[in-house]
N, C-alpha and C positions, 0 to 999 in steps of 0.2 A: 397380505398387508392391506391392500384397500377395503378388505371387509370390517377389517379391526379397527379403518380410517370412521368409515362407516357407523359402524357401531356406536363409539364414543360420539360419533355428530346428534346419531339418532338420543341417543341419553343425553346427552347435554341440550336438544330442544323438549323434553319432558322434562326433566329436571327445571329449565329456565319456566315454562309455561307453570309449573305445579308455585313455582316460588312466587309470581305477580300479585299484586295485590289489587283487589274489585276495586274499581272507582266507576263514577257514571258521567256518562256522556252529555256533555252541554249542549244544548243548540243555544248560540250564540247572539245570532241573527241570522233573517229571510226577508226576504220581501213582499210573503205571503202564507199564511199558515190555513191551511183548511181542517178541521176536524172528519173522519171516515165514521160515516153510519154503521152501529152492529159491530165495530170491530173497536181496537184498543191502538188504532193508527193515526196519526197526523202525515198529512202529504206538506211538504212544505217544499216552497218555490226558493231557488238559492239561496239554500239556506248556509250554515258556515257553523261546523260543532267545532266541539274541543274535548279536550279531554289529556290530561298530565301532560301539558304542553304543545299538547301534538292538535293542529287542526284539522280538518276533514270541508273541503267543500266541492258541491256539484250545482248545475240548473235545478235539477228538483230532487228530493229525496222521500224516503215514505219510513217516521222515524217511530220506532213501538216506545216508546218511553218505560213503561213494566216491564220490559226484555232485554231493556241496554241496547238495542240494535237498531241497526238501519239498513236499507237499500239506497245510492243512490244511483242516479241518472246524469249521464252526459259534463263533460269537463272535467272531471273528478282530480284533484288536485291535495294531495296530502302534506303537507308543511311538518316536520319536525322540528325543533329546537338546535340539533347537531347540525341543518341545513342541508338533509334528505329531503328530498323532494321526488312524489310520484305520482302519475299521471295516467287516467284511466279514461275508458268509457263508460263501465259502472265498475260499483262496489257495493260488497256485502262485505258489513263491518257490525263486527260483535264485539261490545263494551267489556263483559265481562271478560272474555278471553285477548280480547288486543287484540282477534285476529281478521282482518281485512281479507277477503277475497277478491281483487280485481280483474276486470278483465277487458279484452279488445284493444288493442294498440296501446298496449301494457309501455310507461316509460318511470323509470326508475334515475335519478339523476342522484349523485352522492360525490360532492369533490369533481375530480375530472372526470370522473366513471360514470357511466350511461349506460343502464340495462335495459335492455325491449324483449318484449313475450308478449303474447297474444292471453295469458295465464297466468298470472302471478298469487299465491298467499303472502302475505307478510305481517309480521308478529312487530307491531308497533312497541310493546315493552323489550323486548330482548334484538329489536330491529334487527329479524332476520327473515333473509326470502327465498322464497321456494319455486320452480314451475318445472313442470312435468313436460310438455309439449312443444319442445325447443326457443330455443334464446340465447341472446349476444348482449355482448356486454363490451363494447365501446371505450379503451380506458388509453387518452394521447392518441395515441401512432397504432397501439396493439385491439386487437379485433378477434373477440373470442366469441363462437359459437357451440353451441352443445344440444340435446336433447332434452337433459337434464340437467338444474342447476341450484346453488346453493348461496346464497350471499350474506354474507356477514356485515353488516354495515360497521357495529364496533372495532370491529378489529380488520377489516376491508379488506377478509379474506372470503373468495369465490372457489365452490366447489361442484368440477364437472364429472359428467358420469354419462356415456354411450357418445361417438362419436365427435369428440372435441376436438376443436381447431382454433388455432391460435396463429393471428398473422402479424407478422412485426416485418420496420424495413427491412432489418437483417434476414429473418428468418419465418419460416412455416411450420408450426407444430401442431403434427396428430397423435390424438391419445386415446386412450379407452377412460382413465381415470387422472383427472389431472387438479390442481389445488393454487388458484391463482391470486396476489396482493396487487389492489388495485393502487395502493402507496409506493411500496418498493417494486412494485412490476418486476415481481420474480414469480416465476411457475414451479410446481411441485410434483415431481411424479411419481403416479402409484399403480403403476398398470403400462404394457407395451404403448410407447415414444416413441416416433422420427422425428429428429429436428432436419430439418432439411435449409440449409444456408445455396446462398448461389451457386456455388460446385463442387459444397462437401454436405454429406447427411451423419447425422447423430444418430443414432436408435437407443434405447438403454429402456429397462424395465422398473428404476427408481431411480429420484435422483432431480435436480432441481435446475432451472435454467435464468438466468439474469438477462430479462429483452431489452437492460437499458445500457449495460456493460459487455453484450453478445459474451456471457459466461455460464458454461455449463459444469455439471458436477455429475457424476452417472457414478451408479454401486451395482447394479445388476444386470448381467447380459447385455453389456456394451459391447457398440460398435463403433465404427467412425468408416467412413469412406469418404472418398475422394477422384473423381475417377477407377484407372486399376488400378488402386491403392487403399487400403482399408489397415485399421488398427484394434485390435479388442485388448480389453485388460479389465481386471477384476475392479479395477478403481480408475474411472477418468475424469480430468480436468482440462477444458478446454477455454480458452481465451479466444473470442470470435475476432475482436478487434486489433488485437497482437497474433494472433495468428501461430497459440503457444499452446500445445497439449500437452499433458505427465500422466501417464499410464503406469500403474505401478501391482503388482503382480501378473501370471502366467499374460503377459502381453503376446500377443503375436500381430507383426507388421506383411503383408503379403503383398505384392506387387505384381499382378497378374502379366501384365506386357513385359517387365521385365522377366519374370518365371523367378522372383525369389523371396524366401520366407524368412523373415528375424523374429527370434523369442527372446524372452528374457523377462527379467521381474521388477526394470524398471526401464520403463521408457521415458525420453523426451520429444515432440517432435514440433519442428518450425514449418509453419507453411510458405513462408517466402523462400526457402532454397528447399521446400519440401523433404527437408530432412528428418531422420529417425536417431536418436541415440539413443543406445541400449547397453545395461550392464546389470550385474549381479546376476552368473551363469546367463549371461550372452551366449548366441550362436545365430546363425543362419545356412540355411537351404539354397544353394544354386542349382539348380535342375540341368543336367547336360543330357546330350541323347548317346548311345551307342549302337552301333548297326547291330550286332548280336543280340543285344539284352532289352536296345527299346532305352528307358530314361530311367538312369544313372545319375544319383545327386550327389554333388559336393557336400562333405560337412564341416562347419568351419566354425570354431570358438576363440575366443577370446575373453578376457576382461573385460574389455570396451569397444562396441562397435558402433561403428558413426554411418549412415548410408543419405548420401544425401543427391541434389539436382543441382548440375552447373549449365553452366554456357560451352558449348564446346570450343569459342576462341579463347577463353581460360585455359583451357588444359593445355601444359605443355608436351608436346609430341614425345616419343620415346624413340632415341636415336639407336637403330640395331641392326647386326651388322647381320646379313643376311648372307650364312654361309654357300659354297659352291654345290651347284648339284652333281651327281655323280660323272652325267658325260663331261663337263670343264673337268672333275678330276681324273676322268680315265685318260685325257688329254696332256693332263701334266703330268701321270704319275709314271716313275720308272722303276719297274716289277723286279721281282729276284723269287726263285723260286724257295719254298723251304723243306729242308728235311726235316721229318721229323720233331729233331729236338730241337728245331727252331733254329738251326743258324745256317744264314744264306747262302750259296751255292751262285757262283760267278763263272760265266761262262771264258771259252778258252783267250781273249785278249782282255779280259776283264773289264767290261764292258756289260752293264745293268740291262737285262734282256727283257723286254714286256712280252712276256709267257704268261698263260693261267694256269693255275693248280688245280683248279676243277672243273674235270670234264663235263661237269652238268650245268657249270657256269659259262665255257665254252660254248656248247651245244646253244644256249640262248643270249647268245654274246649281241646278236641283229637285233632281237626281239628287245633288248636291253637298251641298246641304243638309240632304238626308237621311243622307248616309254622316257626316256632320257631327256632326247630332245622332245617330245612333246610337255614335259614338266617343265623343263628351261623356256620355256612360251611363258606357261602360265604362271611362270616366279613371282611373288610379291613382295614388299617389303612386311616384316612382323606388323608395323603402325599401319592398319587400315587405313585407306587414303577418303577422305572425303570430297565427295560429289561437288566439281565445280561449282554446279549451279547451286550447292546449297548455302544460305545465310546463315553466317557463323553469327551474330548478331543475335539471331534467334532462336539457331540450333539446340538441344538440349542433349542432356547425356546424365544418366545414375553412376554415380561413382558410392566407392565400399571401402574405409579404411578400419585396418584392428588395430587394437593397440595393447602389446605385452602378452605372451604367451598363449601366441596364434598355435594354432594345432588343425590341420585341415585330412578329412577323411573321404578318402573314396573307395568303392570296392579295390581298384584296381590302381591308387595312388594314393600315398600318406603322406604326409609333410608338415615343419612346423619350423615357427619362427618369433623371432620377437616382435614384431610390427609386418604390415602386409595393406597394399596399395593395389583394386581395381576400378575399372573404370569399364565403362560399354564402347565405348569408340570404340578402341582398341583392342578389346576386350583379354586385355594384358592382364595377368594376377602377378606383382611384384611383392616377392617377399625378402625381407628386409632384417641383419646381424642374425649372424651365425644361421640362417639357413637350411634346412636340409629337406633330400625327396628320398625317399624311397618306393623303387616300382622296381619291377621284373627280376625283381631276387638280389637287388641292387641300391646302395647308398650314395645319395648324391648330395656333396655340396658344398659351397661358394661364399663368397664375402654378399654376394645379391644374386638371387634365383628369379630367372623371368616365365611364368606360365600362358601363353594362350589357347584361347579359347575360337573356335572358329565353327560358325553353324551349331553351337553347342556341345561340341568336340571338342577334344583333348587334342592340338594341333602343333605347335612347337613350343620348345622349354630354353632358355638360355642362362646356363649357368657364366656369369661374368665374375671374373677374377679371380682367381685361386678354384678354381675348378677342380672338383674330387671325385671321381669314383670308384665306391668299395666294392666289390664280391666275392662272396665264398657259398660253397656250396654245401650245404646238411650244415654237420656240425663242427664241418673242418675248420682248423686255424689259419689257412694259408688261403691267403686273398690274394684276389685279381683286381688289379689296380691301374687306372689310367688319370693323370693329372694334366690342367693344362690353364693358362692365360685365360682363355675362352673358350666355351665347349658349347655348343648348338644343338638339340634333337632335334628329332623328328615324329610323330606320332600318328599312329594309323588306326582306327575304328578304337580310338581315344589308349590306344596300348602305344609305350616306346618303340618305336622301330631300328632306329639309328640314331647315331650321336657321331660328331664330330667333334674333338680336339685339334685348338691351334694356338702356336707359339711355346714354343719348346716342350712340348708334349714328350712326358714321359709314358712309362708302362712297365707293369711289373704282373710277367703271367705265369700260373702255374702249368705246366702239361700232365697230363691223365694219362694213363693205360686203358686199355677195354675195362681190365680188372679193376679199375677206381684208383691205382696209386699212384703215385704222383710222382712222373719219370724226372724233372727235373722243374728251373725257373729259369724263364727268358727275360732281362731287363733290355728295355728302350728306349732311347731317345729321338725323336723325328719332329717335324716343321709343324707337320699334321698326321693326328689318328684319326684312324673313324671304326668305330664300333656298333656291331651288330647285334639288338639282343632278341633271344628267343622269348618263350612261356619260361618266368619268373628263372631268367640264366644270359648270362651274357656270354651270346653264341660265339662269334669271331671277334678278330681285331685286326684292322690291317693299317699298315703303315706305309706312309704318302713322303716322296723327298729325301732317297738316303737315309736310313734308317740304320743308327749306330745300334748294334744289338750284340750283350752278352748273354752266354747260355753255361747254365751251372748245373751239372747234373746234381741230384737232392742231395746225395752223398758229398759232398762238396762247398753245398751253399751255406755261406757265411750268415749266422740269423742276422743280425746287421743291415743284412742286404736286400731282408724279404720286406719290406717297408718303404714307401717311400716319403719322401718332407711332406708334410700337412696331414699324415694320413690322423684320421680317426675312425672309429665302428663304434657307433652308440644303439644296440639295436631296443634299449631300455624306451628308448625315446619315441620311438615309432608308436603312431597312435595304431592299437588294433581294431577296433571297432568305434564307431559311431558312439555307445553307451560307456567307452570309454574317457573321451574326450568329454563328455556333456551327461556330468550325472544326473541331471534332472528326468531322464530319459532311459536311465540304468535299470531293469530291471530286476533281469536275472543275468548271473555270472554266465558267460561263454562256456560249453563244454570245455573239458582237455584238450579235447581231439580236435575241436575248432580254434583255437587258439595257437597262430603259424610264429615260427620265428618271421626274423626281416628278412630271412632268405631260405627259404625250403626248395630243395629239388635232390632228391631220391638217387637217382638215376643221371649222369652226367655223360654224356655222350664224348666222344674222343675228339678233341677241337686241334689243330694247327693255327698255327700263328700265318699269319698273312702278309705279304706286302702288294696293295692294290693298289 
């Protein structure tokens, strides 16, 4: 691009020089003319030419008259007709061609613009100027320096070339190749730009900038920062004074302190709430960590995503209920032992006996109780509590809302929803109508799904109101099923560990044989359940508070019965991959063999029902 800028400049100064027309130089008046022995010279003492309008004066000059030319000396002061005016310590000026060589404390004055070079050519017909050996050019507020430069008086455009700088109150611009109007004081670029403003920098490789409206416009290899925040996009528009950007294709917004990335193909962003909106195939990148794997990102799309900066005494707290740990419920719970097919076994005055059913949970019943109470210490509420001493005044926080056909992917959790609300305080992921998670071979979901996130961890989930979970194993039709008011997990090296059901928690479990078939169904009703899951299966389930329990051998069971209110299984709906949710990013189709239902597991180990 600059070369081709280049070219046309260079042919449009032969072109203008070839079309002038010869006139001759007047001397006007001096105050002394001497004639030179042996030669074809007059020296004359301030003397004052002319020539198509334009005057020419110095202290002395030495003028050939047969050659159209002159040298002069000291003052040198050129007057045009347009009310250019330039100012030398000498000059060599040729009538025939127009062209003035000045030099020494070279000053150029044209309008408000003021050019200095120690080196100046200038083409009085085509009133255009040249210097090789660096020069500035003065124009209001803005202050531009180069190596190399280019001035157009007609049309009061300036062209830079080997390092340029440009200083405005808004802003500082370096360039390799840059194209400046000393009228509308707009710059043009043709070659790598940083605009660099007081706490945010531009870069871009063409693209033009307004120092009197702080407005930019970039087309190639844009960037924008700000702090740890940056913006690129194939097309930028930035507003310095309004503090309005519009990024419109392959954008990407990254946020270093926070750890997160948004793409999309149309951005907007505001500097005074520091915000991004993004749509047309939206997504973003939350980076978590995992003790096994190392860092493990969230993927997460929508239609439209908005990610912006509040005050943290704006945000309203999230009020949650912060279920018991397991020693307050070894304390309350009254045991029954089970046979087999699940139904409870009362000892001889009928009288609920705290027994355990497994001896391996026995054998570490001390060591249990100790990790128990050492947890009940360190209990917290979900809402991160903020630091007395800190100024909620001043505090800040990133918040992330989607809007309409959220879909969030993780190796190890998928979920999707129609709307979806986080925040970093809390660092709570609320997702919002009809709901759903699935993780560990398991379907989950609620009128509103609450996710946290803890040290960049998968830490606890709370499914509030109408609480659901599905499971079946392989390709079976018969689901294990636990519903309830409110349901609480638990999460460990970002994997479900536990989940608690309360408030009339039901359950509906299938029992196994060694052989895989399926001995009968146990239905439940209890205060409180709480569920154990394994690697992608939901291992135990034990029940807390009197627990009403029927047991139907399969032969027996009413289909009717194997269901229960709210149930759904949508496993259509599970996002499987990352390239699934966000085709911009699609490459190649998943093999067969990689491609899992929402619940695979093989192999199903012989479970009992519990009551702990």
């Amino acid at each position: 691009m600059k070369k081709l800028v280049f070219t046309f400049l260079l042919l449009g100064l032969v072109l203008a020089a070839k079309s002038q027309q010869k006139s001759r130089v007047q001397l006007v008046s001096s105050v002394k003319v001497i004639g030179m022995p042996n030669v074809d010279l007059l020296k004359v003492i301030r003397p004052v030419f002319s020539q198509d309008g334009s005057t020419l004066s110095a202290d002395s000059a030495l003028f050939n008259q047969a050659q159209n030319t002159f040298d002069a000396f000291g003052n040198v002061v050129i007057t045009q007709m347009s009310g250019t005016i330039i100012y030398s310590d000498t000059l060599n000026y040729n009538g025939n061609t127009k062209i003035a060589l000045l030099t020494r404390r070279v000053r150029m004055v044209d309008g408000d613009a003021v050019l200095t070079t120690e080196y100046l050519t200038y083409n009085l017909g085509t009133r255009i100027g040249t210097y090789n050996g660096g020069g500035k050019i003065v124009n209001g507020k803005n202050v531009l320096t180069s190596k190399n430069g280019y001035y157009f008086a007609n049309s009061r455009d300036a062209y830079f070339r080997r390092d340029v700088l440009v200083t405005s109150p808004n802003s500082t611009i370096k360039s390799d190749t840059l194209r400046y109007n000393t009228g509308t004081k707009i710059s043009y670029f043709y070659g790598p730009t940083k605009i660099k403003g007081k706490d945010d920098t531009l870069y871009t490789e063409n693209g033009e900038y307004n120092t009197i409206y702080d407005q930019a416009k970039f087309g190639k290899n844009n960037l924008y920062t700000q702090g740890s925040k940056s913006l690129t996009g194939d097309s930028l528009f930035y507003d310095g004074k309004r503090g309005y950007g519009r990024a419109v294709k392959n954008i990407v917004f990254i946020d270093t302190a926070d750890k997160i990335i948004l793409k999309g193909n149309l951005g907007i962003y505001r500097k005074a709430d520091e915000s991004t909106l993004v749509t047309q195939n939206a997504y973003i990148i939350l980076s978590t960590e995992n003790d096994s794997t190392g860092v493990d990102s969230i993927w997460l799309t929508a239609d439209t995503l908005l990610s912006r900066v509040v005050l943290r005494r704006n945000l309203k707290p999230l009020a949650m209920m912060e279920p018991k740990n397991d020693l307050e419920i070894m304390a309350e719970t009254e045991k029954v032992t089970t046979t087999d097919t699940g139904i409870p076994e009362e000892d001889s005055n009928n009288t609920p006996q705290k027994v355990v059913t497994d001896p391996a949970e026995a054998s570490s019943k001390k060591e249990e109780k100790q990790a128990d109470k050492a947890a009940k210490k360190q209990a917290s509420t979900l809402l991160q509590k903020i630091p007395e001493e800190a100024n909620l005044d001043t505090v800040k926080t990133r918040t992330l809302l989607a809007y309409h056909h959220v879909k969030v992917f993780k190796s190890d959790l998928q979920a999707r929803a129609d709307s979806l609300y986080f925040n970093y305080t809390d660092s709570i992921m609320r997702c919002y109508s009809n709901p759903m998670v699935w993780t560990q071979g398991s379907q989950l979901s609620a009128d509103t799904i609450y996710l946290q996130l803890k040290k960049r961890q998968l830490n606890k989930m709370l499914l509030n109101t109408k609480g659901f979970i599905a499971n079946t194993e392989g390709d079976s039709t018969k689901f294990n099923q636990v519903r309830g008011k409110l349901m609480a997990g638990y999460f460990k090296n970002n994997t479900l560990e536990r989940l608690f059901a309360d408030g009339n928690s039901e359950s509906v479990y299938f029992l196994k044989e060694e052989d895989g078939s399926y001995s009968g169904m146990n239905r439940s009703v209890s205060s409180r359940i709480k569920i154990l899951f394994g690697k992608n299966s939901l291992n135990d389930i034990y029940f807390i508070k009197k627990p009403e329990m029927v047991y139907n051998p399969m032969d027996k069971l009413e289909k009717d019965k194997e269901l229960l209110e709210g149930f759904i299984w949508k496993p259509k709906d599970r996002p499987l991959s990352k390239e699934s949710i966000i085709p911009s990013i699609y490459q190649v189709p998943p093999k067969k063999a990689e491609v899992s239902k929402p619940t695979t597991q093989t192999t199903a180990p012989k479970k009992k029902l519990k009551k702990n």
